[in-house]
C-alpha positions in Angstrom: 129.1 -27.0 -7.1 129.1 -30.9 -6.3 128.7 -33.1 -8.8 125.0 -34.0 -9.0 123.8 -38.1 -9.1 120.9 -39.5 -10.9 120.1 -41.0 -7.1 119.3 -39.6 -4.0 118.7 -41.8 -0.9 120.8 -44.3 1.2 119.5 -47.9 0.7 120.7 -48.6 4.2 119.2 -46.0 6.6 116.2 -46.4 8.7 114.1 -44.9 6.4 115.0 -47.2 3.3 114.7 -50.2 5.9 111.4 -49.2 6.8 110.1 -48.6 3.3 111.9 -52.0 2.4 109.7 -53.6 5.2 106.4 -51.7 4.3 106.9 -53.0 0.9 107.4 -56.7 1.4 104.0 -56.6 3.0 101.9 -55.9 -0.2 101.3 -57.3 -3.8 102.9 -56.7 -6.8 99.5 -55.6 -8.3 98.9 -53.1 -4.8 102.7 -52.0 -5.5 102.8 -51.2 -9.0 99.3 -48.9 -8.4 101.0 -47.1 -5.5 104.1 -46.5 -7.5 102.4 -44.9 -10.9 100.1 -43.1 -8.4 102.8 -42.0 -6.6 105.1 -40.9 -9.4 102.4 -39.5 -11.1 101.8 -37.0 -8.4 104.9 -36.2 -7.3 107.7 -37.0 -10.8 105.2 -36.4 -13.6 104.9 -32.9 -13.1 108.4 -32.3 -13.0 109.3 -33.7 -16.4 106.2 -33.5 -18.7 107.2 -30.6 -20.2 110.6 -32.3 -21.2 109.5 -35.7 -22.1 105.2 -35.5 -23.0 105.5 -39.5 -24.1 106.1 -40.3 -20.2 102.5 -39.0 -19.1 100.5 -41.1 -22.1 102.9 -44.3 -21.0 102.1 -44.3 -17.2 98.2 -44.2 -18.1 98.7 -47.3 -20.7 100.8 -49.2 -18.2 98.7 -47.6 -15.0 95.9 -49.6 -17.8 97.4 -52.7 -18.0 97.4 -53.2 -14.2 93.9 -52.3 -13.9 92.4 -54.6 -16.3 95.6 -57.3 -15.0 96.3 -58.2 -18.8 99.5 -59.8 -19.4 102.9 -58.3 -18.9 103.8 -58.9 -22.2 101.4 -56.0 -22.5 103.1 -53.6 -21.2 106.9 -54.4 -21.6 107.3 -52.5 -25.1 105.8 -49.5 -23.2 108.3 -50.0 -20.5 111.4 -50.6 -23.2 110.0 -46.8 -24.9 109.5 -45.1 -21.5 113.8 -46.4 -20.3 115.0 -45.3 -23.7 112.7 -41.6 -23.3 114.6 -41.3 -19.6 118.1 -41.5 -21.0 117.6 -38.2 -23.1 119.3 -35.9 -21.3 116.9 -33.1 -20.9 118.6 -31.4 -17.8 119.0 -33.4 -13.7 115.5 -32.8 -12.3 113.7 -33.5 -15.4 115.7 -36.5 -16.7 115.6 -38.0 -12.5 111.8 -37.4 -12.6 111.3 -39.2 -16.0 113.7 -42.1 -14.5 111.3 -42.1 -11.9 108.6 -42.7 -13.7 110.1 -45.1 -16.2 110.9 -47.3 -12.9 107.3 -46.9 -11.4 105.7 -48.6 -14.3 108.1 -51.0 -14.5 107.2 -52.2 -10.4 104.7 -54.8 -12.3 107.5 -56.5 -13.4 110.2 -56.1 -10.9 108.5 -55.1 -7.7 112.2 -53.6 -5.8 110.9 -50.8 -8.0 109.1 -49.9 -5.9 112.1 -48.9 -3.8 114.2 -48.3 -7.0 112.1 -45.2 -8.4 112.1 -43.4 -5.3 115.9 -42.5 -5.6 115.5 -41.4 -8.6 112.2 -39.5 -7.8 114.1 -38.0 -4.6 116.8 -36.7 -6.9 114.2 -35.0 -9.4 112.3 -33.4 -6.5 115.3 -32.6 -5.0 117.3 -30.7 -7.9 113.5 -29.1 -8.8 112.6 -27.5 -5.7 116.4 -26.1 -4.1 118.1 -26.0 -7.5 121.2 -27.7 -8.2 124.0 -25.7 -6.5 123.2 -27.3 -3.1 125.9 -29.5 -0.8 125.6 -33.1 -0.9 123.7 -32.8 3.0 121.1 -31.0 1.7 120.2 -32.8 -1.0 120.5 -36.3 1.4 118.1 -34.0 4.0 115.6 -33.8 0.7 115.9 -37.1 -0.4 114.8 -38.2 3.3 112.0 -36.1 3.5 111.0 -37.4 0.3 111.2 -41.2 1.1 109.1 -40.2 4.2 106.6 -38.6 2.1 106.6 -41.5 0.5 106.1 -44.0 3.0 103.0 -42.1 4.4 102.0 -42.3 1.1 102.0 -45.9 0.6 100.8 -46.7 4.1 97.6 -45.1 3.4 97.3 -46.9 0.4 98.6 -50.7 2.2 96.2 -53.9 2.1 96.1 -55.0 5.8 96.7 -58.8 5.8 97.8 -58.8 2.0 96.9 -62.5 0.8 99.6 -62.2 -1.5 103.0 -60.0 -0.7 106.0 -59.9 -2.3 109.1 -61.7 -2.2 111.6 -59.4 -3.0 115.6 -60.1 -2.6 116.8 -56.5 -1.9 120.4 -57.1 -2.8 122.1 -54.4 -0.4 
């Protein structure tokens, strides 16, 4: 059995670079809703039963953004939701609650929005095929899932964002 990683995904494929593209196109505040969205959908479900805090967490933060109070609202929430996701509570579970740690953090640091998808592509990953899998098939579910993703956030995109990130991607 290979040894598993909390992250799935290669930051410097085509499908990264096109996410990484997609992204720099939107606000933080279009971002961040995508992200909890997202990761509420697809991560949530994979680790409530192992970490219950995480769900009431994304809807504070998910919250916060709506009503665009201060950052300083949220950032004990985020502190509690990092410290929940390093409780080992078994790869899938503990990826998926990493996931949705990082996707209420994108408010704050808007690569996030990049950043929880490996950890999100690990959780689905190690949830749906199991964790006795070769590396390749776990980097064939982990590319899947960043496409999923993408499609995701492209139906979600603001067209002509007045605003869009500027994000240093550091790889």
């Amino acid at each position: 059995m290979p040894k598993l990683r909390k992250m799935l995904g290669d930051p410097c494929c085509a499908y990264c670079l096109s996410m990484m593209q997609l992204i720099e196109t939107q606000s933080k505040a279009t971002l961040a809703a995508w992200a909890m969205d997202f990761a509420a959908q697809r991560y949530l479900p994979i680790c409530r039963e192992g970490y219950p805090r995480m769900a009431e967490i994304l809807e504070e933060c998910r919250g916060n953004v709506e009503k665009k109070a201060p950052l300083a609202r949220s950032k004990p929430l985020l502190r509690e939701a990092a410290a929940l996701a390093r409780e080992e509570k078994g790869p899938a579970s503990q990826a998926a609650a990493r996931a949705v740690a990082t996707a209420c953090a994108v408010m704050q640091t808007p690569t996030g929005a990049l950043g929880f998808l490996f950890y999100g592509a690990a959780a689905w990953a190690y949830f749906h095929a199991g964790t006795d899998k070769t590396e390749a098939e776990y980097q064939a579910l982990a590319e899947a899932e960043f496409a999923e993703a993408h499609r995701s956030l492209s139906a979600c995109a603001v067209e002509n964002e007045p605003d869009p990130v500027r994000v240093n991607w550091n790889c």
